[in-house]
C-alpha positions in Angstrom: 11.0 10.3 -79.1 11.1 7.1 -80.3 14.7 6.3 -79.9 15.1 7.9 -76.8 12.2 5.9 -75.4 14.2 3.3 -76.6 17.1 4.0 -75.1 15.6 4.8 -71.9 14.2 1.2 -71.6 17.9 -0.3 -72.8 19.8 1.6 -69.8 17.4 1.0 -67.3 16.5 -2.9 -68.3 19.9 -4.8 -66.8 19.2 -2.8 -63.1 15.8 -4.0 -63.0 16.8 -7.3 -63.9 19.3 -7.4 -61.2 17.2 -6.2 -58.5 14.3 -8.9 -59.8 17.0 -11.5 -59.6 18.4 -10.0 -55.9 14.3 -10.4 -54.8 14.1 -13.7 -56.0 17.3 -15.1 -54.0 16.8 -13.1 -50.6 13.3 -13.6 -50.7 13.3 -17.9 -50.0 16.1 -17.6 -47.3 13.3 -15.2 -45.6 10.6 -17.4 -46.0 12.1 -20.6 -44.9 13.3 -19.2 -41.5 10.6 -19.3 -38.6 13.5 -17.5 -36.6 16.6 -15.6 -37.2 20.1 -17.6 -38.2 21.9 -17.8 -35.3 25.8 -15.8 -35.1 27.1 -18.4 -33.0 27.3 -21.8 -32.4 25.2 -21.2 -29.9 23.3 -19.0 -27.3 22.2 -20.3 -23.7 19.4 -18.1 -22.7 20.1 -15.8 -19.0 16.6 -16.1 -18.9 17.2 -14.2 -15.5 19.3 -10.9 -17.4 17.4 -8.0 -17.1 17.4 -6.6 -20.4 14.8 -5.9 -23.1 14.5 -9.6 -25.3 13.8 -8.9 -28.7 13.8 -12.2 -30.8 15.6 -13.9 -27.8 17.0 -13.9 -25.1 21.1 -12.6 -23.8 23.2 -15.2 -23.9 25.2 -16.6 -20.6 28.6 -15.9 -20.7 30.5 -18.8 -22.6 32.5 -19.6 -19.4 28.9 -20.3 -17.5 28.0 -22.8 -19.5 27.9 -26.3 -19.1 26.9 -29.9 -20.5 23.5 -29.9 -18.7 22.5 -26.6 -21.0 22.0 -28.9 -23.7 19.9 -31.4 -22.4 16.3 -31.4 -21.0 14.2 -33.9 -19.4 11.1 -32.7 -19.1 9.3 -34.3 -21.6 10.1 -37.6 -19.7 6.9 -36.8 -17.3 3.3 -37.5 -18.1 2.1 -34.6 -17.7 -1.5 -34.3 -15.2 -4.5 -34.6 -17.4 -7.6 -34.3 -14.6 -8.4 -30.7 -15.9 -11.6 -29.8 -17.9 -10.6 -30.1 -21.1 -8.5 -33.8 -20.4 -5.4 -32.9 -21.8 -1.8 -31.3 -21.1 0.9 -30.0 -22.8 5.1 -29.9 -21.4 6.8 -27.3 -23.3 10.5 -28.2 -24.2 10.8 -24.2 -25.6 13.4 -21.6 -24.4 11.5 -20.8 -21.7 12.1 -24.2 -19.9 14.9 -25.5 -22.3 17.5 -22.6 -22.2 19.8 -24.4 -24.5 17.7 -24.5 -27.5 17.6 -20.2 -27.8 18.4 -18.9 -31.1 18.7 -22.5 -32.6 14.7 -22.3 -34.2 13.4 -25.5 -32.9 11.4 -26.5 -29.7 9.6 -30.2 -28.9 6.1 -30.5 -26.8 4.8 -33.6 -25.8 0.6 -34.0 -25.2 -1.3 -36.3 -22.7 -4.6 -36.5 -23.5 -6.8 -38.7 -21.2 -9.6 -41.0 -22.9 -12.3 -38.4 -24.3 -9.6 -35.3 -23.9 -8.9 -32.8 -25.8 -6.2 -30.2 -26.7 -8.5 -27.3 -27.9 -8.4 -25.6 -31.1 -5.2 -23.5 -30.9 -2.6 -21.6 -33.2 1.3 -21.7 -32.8 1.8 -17.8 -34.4 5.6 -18.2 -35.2 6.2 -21.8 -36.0 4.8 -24.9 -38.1 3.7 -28.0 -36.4 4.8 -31.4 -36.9 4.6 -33.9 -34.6 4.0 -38.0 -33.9 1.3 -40.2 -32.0 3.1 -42.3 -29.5 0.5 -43.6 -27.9 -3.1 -44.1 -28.4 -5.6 -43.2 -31.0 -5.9 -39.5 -32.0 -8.2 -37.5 -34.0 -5.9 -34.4 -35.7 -7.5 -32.0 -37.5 -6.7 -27.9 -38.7 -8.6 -25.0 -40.7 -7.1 -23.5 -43.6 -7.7 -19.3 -44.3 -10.3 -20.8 -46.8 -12.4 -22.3 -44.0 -11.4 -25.8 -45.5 -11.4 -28.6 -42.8 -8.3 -31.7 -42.9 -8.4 -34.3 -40.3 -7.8 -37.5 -40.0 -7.3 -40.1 -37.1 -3.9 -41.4 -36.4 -2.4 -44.1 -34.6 1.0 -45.3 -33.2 3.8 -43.7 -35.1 1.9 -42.0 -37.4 2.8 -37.8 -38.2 1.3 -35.1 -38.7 2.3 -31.6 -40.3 0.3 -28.0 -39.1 0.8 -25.3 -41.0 1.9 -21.9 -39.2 -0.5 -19.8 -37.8 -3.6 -22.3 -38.7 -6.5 -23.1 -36.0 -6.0 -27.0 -35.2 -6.8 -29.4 -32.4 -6.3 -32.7 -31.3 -8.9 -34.9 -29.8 -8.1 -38.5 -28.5 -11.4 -41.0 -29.7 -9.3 -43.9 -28.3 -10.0 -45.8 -24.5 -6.6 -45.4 -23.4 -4.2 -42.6 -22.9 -2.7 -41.0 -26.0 0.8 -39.2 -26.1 2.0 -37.3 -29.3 5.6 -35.5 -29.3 5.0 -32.1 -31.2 8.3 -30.0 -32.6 8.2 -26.7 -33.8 10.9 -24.7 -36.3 10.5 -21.6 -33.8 12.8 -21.7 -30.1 9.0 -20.1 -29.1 6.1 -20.8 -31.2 3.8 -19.1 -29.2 0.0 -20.4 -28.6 -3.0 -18.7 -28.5 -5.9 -20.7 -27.4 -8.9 -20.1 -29.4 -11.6 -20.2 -26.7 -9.4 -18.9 -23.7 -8.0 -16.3 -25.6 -11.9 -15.1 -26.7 -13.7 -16.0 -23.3 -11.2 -15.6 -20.8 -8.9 -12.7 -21.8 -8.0 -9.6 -19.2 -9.5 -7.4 -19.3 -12.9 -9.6 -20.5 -13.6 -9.1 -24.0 -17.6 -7.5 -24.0 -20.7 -9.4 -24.3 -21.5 -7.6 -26.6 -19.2 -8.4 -29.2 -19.2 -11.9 -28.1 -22.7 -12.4 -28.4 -22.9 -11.1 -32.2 -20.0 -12.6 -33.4 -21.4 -16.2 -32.1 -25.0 -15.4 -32.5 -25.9 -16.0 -28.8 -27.2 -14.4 -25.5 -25.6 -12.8 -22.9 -26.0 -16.3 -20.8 -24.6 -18.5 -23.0 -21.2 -15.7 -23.2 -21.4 -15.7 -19.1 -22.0 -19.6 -18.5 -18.8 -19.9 -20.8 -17.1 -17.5 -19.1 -17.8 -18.9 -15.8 -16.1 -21.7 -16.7 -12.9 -20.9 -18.2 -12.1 -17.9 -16.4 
């Protein structure tokens, strides 16, 4: 029994090691890579093709595109900040930047007015890294060990948010700030902590509301009132 246990554990030892050593090279190029490789040099999204998206979006016919698919002006505009929270965000994804579909990478740019805010929020498929252009910016995120990292940044300073974490940033200077975000995702996604929970449709109950914050029905329906 001996030898054959032996043998055994020779014949089967080099597959093992080959598939441990096929895990450990796939594995990284999975892990790196917010989105899929692209097969092209490129894809323009026909965000107007009805068909089902999945990861992206069909690509226009070769002969449709042109030179302006590949550049986007949005983020030129200051964007309108007299809303409750004192902030706004222009998206430069695939949704208003065609061009940049299947290519893993989208830019933001953030006005926040003097005392603003843009609310704790997560970006679900992408890491955040962006730059202060203007003003004086308090960024801060929450780990999944409940650990708080902030810090207040100034004029050309960066910052670097983790996928998927809770993070916000909160201007504390007197003047206007502007930050440029970019993402390693052609959609990141967003899901806004307190809109998402207070303001969802169909509402989330009172009920579960009121235990999971440790409050009473007013407080749930006065915040309802006014983000809905």
């Amino acid at each position: 029994m001996h030898i054959a246990s032996r043998m055994t554990s020779s014949s089967t030892s080099p597959t093992s090691l080959i598939f441990t050593l096929l895990v450990f090279l796939v594995l990284p190029s999975v892990c790196l890579s917010a989105d899929s490789d692209p097969m092209q040099d490129f894809c323009v999204a026909d965000l107007g093709a009805a068909a089902v998206n999945v990861n992206g979006f069909p690509c226009k016919p070769a002969s449709s595109v042109t030179s302006e698919d590949f550049f986007f002006d949005g983020l030129m505009k200051e964007g309108n900040t007299e809303n409750i929270v004192g902030s706004n965000v222009t998206a430069g994804n695939v949704l208003s930047f065609p061009g940049v579909n299947t290519l893993g990478i989208s830019m933001n740019r953030v006005d926040i007015a003097p005392g603003g805010i843009n609310p704790p929020h997560t970006h679900p498929r992408a890491t955040e890294s962006g730059v202060v252009i203007q003003g004086r910016v308090l960024v801060g995120f929450v780990t999944t060990g409940n650990v708080f990292y902030s810090k207040v940044l100034t004029v050309g300073q960066m910052f670097v948010i983790p996928r998927g974490l809770v993070h916000f940033q909160l201007n504390i200077g007197e003047e206007k700030a502007h930050l440029l975000t970019a993402f390693n995702s052609q959609n990141p996604g967003v899901v806004a902590v307190s809109v998402n929970l207070f303001a969802s449709r169909p509402s989330i109950p009172n009920d579960v509301l009121t235990k999971a914050f440790q409050v009473d029905d007013n407080v749930v329906n006065g915040i309802k009132s006014r983000l809905g």
